[in-house]
N, C-alpha and C positions, 0 to 999 in steps of 0.2 A: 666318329661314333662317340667319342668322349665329349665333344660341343653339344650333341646331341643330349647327355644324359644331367649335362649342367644346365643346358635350357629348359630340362625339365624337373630338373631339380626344386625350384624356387615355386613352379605354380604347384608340383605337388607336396613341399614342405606349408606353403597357405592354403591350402586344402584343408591341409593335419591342423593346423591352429586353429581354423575357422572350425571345427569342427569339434575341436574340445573349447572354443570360445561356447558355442554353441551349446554343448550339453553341458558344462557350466552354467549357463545360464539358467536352463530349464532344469535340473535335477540340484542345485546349490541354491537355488534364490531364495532371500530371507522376506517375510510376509511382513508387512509394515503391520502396526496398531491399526483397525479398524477404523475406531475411534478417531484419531488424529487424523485418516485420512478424510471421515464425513467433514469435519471440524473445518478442516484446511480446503473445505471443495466449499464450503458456505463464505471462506474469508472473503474479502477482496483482490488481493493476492497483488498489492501495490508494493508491496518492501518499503514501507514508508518508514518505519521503525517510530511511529507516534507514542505507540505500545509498550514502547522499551526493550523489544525484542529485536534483533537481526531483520528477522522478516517471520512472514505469513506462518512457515510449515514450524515456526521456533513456538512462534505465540499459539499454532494450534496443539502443538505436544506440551506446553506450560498449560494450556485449559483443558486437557485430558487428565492432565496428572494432579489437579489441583492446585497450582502453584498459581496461574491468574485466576480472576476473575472472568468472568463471559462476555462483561462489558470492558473489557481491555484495549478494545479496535476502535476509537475515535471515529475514524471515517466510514466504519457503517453502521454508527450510530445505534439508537436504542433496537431498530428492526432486528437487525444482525445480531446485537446481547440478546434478546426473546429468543428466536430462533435454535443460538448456541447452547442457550440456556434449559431449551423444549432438547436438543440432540442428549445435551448431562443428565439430564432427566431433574436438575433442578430449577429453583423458583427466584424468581431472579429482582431486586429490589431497587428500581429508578427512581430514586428520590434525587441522588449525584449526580442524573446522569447528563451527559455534555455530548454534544453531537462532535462532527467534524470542524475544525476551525483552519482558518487560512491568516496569514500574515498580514500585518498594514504597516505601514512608514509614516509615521508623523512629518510633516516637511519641515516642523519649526524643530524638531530634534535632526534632522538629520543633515551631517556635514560632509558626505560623500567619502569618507574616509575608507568603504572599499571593505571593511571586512564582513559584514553580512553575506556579499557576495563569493567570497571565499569560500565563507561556512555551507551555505545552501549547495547541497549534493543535486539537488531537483532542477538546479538553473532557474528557479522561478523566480530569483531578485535580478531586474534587470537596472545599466547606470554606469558610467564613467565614473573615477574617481575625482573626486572634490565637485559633483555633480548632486542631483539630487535623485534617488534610487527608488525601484516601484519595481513592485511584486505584482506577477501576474497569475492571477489569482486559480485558472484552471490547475498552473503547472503544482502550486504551493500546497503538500502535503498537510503544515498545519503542526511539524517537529517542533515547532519552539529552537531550533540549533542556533537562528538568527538573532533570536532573542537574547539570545543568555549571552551572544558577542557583540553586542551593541553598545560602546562605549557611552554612551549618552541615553540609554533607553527610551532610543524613537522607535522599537518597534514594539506591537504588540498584537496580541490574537485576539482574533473575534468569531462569533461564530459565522461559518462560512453560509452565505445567503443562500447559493444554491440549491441547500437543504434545508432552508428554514420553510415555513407552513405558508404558504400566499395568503395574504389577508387582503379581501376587497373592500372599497366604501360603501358606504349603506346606499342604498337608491342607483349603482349601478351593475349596467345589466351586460351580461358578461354573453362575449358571443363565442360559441361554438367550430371546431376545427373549419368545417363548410361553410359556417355563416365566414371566416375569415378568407376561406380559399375564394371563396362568389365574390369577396367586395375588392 
């Protein structure tokens, strides 16, 4: 009888828990900022920390409160400052404004020396040491962290193509998803 009331001891003590976990939850839960949460549903939500921020939900509670700017987010660029700018209900002035940028390695600066790769959180500098090192450009956030540890300042940012405007030549003629899939 006593096995008995110890075996049933444990799933009805997790019963009890689960069950003030439970209404804990729903009668205790504190309601985030409205705000911060539109803000933070528009970011990117890369934890790139381009921004200067930790990450996404840090940079969306600094542009609720005032403390950044709308265009603070590099990699979504001016679209994403309008946008944040339309949720603030302010007016937003791109004269500065700089898209997303990616890393480059000079090869005539660079001595393989290994610490870029250290610094890069993203793993996007790839390279052996005393080799020559090359940043792949999907992984590469666009931090500057590489930069600022470059003894020899062979790296430097640019803005990332990806996102730049396609420009065609005059006089040609651009074909079409189906005109590409048929040829």
């Amino acid at each position: 009888m006593l096995t008995l009331v110890y075996l049933l001891a444990i799933p009805v003590i997790a019963a009890a828990i689960g069950y003030a976990l439970g209404y804990a939850a729903i009668h205790l839960k504190v309601d985030g900022d409205p705000l911060v949460d539109e803000i933070s549903a528009l970011l990117p939500n890369g934890q790139c920390g381009q921004c200067g921020y930790p990450g996404c939900a840090q940079a969306a509670k600094a542009m609720a409160c005032g403390e950044a700017p709308p265009d603070v987010c590099p990699p979504g660029g001016s679209a994403l400052a309008h946008k944040v700018a339309a949720v603030l209900g302010i007016t937003l002035d791109s004269s500065g404004a700089k898209g997303p940028q990616v890393a480059a390695i000079d090869m005539d600066g660079c001595d393989g020396c290994g610490r870029c790769i250290k610094q890069c959180s993203y793993d996007a500098i790839v390279g052996a040491t005393r080799q020559l090192h090359g940043v792949i450009a999907d992984a590469c956030t666009g931090c500057g962290a590489c930069v600022s540890v470059c003894p020899h300042k062979g790296i430097s940012l640019y803005p990332d193509p990806a996102f730049m405007s396609r420009v065609t030549k005059p006089g040609v003629i651009l074909m079409t998803e189906a005109e590409v899939k048929n040829a």
